[in-house]
C-alpha positions in Angstrom: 75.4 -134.5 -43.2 76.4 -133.5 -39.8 77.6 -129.8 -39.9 80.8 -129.3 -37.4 81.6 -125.7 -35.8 84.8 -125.1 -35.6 86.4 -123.1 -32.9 87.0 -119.8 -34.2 83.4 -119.6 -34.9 83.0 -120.2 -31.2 85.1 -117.7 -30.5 83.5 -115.4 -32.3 79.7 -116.2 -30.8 81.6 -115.7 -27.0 82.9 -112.0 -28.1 79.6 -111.5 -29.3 77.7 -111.8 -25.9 80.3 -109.9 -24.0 79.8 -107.0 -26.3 76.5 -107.5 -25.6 76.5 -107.3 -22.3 78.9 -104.4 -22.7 76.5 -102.5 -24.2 73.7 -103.1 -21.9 76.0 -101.6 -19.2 76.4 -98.4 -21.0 72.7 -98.1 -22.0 70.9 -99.6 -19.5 71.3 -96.4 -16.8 70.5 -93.7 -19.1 67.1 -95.9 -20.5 65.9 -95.9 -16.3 66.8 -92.4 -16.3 64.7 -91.9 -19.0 62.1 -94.0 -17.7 61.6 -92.8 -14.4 61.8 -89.5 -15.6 58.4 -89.9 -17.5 57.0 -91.5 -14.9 57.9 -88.5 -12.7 56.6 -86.2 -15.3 53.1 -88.3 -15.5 52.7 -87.8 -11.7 53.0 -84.2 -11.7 51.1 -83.6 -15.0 48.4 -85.9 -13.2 48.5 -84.0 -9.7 48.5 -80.2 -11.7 45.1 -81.3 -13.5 43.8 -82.9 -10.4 44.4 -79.7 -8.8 42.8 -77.1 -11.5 39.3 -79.5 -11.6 39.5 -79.7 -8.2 39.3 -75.6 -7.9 36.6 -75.9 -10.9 34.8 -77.7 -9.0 35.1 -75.7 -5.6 34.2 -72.5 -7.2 30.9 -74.7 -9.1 30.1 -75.6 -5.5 30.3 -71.9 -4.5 28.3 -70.4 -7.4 25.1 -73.1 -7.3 25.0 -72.8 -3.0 24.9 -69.3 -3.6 23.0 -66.2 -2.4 19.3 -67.1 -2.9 20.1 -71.2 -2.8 18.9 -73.6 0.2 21.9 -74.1 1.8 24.3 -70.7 1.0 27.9 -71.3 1.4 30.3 -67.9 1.7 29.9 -64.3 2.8 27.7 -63.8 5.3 26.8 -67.7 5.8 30.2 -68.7 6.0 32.6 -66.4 5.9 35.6 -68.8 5.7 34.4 -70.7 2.9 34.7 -73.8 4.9 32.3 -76.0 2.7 34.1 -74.8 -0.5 37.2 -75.6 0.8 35.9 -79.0 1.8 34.7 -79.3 -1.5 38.3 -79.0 -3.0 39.9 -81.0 -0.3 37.2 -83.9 -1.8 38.1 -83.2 -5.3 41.2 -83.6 -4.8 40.0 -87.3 -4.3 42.3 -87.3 -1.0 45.8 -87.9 -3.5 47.1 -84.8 -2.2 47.1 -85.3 1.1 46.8 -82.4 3.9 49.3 -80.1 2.5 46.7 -78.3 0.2 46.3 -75.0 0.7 42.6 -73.6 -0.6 41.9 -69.9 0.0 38.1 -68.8 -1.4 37.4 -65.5 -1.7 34.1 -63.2 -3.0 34.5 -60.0 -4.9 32.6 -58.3 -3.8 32.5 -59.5 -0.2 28.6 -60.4 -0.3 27.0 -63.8 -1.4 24.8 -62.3 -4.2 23.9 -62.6 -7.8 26.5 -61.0 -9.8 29.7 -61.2 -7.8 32.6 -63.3 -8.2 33.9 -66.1 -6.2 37.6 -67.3 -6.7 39.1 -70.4 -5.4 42.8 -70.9 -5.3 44.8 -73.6 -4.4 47.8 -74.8 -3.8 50.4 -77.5 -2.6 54.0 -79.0 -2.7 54.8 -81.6 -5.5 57.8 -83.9 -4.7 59.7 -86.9 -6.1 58.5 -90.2 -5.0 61.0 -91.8 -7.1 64.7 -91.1 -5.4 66.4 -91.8 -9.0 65.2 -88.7 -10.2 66.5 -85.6 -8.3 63.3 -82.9 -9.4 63.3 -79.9 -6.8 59.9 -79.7 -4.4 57.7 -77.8 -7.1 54.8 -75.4 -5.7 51.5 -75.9 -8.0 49.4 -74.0 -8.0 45.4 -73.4 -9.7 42.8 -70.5 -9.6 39.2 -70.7 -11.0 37.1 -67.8 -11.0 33.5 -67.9 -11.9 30.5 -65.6 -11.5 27.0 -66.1 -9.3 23.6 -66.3 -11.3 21.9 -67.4 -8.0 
């Protein structure tokens, strides 16, 4: 038995898929919205914990090339901290380009067994994604650890 459609039924399938694509039209521009607003969101969760283990690290580097180590890095050795700052910079694993700022400092200002060194660290986060109007953001991280060299 062949089955006929009739033409109010195709009718009725043709006002369906326009509604359809209605639809879409509303909800397509607030799903990318959505979407690329995660995204966003991942990036700078991902570059604010890049950021704090790359001052964890700096300061480690600081503390174990120490005082009393083979190579000393900090007060009197070098007083600008130039291989703990490298040390960030390379933890950063080069995704935050040259706009880090890293600022070491010793409290107090000798190398030695029992003082503090802190690293801190900083740069401007900003939307790759043009979609998404986020601000420039300033993130920032500290790490502060002691010397038992």
């Amino acid at each position: 038995m062949i089955r006929r459609t009739s033409a109010a039924s195709r009718d009725a399938r043709r006002s369906s898929r326009g509604a359809t694509l209605v639809e879409f039209a509303l909800v397509a521009p607030m799903f990318f919205l959505v979407l690329f607003s995660t995204v966003e969101a991942a990036r700078f969760v991902f570059y604010y914990e890049l950021l704090n283990n790359a001052t964890r690290d700096g300061a480690r580097y600081a503390i174990v090339h120490g005082g009393n180590s083979f190579k000393p890095t900090g007060p009197p050795n070098d007083a600008g901290g130039a291989d703990v700052i490298a040390r960030v910079k390379q933890s950063a694993l080069g995704l935050l380009g040259s706009g880090v700022s890293v600022t070491p400092t010793w409290t107090p200002a000798k190398n030695e067994r029992g003082s503090t060194v802190t690293v801190h660290a900083s740069f401007t986060y900003s939307s790759v994604i043009p979609i998404v109007p986020f601000p420039p953001i300033t993130v920032e991280a500290e790490s502060t650890l002691v010397l038992n060299n």
